[in-house]
N, C-alpha and C positions, 0 to 999 in steps of 0.2 A: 308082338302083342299076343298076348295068349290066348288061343283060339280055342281051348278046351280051358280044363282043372286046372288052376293054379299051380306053376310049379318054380323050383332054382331056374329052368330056362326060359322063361317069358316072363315080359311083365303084364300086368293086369292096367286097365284102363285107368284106375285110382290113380295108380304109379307112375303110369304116363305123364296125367296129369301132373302129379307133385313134379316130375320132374321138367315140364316146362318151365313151372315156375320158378326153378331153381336157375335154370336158363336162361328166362326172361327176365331173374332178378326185381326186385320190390317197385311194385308201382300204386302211385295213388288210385283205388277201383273206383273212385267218382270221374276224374278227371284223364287214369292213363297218365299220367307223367310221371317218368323215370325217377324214382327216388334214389335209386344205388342200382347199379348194373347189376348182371348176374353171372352167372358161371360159367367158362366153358367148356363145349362139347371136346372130349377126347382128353379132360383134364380130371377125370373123376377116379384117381389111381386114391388120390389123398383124402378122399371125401368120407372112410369111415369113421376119422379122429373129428372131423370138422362139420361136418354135416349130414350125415345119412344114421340112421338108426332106428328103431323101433319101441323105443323106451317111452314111455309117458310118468311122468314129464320128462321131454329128450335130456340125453345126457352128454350128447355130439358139444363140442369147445365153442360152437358159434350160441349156439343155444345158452349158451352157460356165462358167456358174455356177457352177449346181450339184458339177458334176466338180469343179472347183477349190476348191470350200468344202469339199465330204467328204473329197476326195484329201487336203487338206492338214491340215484341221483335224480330222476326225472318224479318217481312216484309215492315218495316218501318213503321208503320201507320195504323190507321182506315180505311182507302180506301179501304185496299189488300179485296179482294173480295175471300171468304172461296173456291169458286167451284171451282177454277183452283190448288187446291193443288194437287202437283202431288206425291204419295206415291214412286216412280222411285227414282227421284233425290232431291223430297225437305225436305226429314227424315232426308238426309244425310246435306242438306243446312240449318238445323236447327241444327242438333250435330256439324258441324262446327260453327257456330254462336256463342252458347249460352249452348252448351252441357256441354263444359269443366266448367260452372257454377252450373246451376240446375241438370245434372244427377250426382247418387249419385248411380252407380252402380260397383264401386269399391270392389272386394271379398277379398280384403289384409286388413284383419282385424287384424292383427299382433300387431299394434302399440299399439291396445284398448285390446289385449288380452294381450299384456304385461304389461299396464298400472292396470291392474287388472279389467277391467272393464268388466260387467254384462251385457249382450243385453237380453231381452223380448221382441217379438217381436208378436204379435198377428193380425187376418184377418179373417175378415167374409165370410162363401162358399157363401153366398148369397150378395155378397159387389156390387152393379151397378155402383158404382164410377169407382173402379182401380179393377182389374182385381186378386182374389186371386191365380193368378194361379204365377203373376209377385211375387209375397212371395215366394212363394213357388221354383219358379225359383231363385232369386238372394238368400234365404238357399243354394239352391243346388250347385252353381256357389262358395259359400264360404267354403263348405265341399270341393266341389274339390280343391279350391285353396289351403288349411289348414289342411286335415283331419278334422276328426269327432271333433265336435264344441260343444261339450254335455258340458265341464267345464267354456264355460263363454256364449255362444249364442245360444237359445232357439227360439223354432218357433211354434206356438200353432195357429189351424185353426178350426175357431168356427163355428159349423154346424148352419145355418140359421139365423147367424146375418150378416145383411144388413153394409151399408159405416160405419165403427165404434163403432154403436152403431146399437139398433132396431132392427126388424127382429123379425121372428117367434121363433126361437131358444134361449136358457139358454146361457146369453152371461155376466152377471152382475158377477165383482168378485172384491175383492180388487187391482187392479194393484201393487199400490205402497208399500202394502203387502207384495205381492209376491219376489221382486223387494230387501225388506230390509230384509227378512227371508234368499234369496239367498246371500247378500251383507254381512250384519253382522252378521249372525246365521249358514252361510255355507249350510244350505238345500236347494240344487238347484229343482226346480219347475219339478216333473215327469210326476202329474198330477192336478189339477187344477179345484175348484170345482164352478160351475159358477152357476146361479139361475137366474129364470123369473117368475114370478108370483105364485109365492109358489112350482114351478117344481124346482129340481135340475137333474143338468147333467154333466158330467167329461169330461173335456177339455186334453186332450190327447197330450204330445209332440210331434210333427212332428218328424219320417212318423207314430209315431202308432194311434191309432183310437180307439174309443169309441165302444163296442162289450157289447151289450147285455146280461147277466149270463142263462137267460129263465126263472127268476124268480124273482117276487115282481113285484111292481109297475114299466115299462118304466117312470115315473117323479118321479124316486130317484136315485139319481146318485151313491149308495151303491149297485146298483144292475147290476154294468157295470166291466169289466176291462179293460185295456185300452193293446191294442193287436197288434200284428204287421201285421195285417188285414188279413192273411190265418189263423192266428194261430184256436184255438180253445179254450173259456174260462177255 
């Protein structure tokens, strides 16, 4: 924090501030209940294209979104002017609108576990777009719904790759691979061996994690197992 004149190396109390919020992600200010997670720490390599800027009206891709999806769909029009959005009452006047079309947060997977079908479902710690924490949440909402979802839906969470793709982390792997070894060969995905510029790293089924053995090279992913994060290799 900046203890003098504003400068490129601290930030200002203002700043702080904005940036819990980005951390804490959107909550209702009457009641505090989580609307949409927020971001996380050590994940803000990507956040110039997606969030961060100093434009009015911002010009960052979340910004630009958003505006165009409530303008259009939720507020009638170009006009609606982004500042008066009220997180109180107009979360709830957008899930009535337009909710029962675009959200797609339903955990009754039943139909597609019956139907036989396979979910792969993968997410960057470091994603600036959407929020890895919303994966990781709507898994969890489908184990409760279902029990334990290990014979047809998978959820794998790739340390430092950015919206999709990018990002400093081993995030490169065959998908549709994956996908046809689970479908027609029966080997469902335990763990998952990804690559970035000649490193390799193991991609671990959600909740276990990638754990270090203490030996060989950290960029081979032979020297990892993938652990229920107390365990010990």
């Amino acid at each position: 924090m900046c203890s003098g004149e504003e400068s490129n190396s601290c930030l200002t109390a203002p700043q702080i501030a904005g940036l819990k919020k980005v951390y804490d992600g959107a909550k209702n200010p009457r009641t505090g209940e989580q609307i949409f997670p927020g971001e996380m720490r050590g994940g803000e390599a990507g956040w110039g294209l997606w969030i961060s800027g100093t434009q009015v009206p911002p010009t960052n891709a979340q910004h630009m979104i958003m505006n165009n999806g409530l303008a259009n769909l939720v507020f009638n029009g170009p006009d609606w002017d982004w500042r008066t959005f009220d997180f109180d009452k107009d979360v709830m006047l957008a899930d009535q609108k337009v909710g029962g079309d675009i959200n797609q947060v339903n955990p009754d997977l039943s139909g597609f576990k019956k139907h036989g079908g396979k979910l792969l479902q993968y997410h960057g710690w470091n994603d600036p777009a959407i929020s890895p924490l919303n994966s990781i949440n709507y898994f969890e909402s489908v184990q409760k719904e279902m029990g334990d979802t290990v014979g047809f839906y998978r959820l794998f969470m790739i340390p430092g790759m950015e919206h999709c793709m990018g990002g400093l982390g081993a995030s490169e792997f065959d998908h549709m691979q994956v996908i046809v070894k689970w479908v027609e060969d029966g080997v469902a995905p335990d763990r998952i061996v990804a690559s970035r510029s000649g490193k390799t790293h193991p991609l671990c089924a959600y909740p276990r994690v990638a754990k270090y053995t203490g030996k060989g090279s950290i960029d081979d992913a032979a020297n990892y197992v993938c652990s229920a994060g107390s365990d010990t290799p």
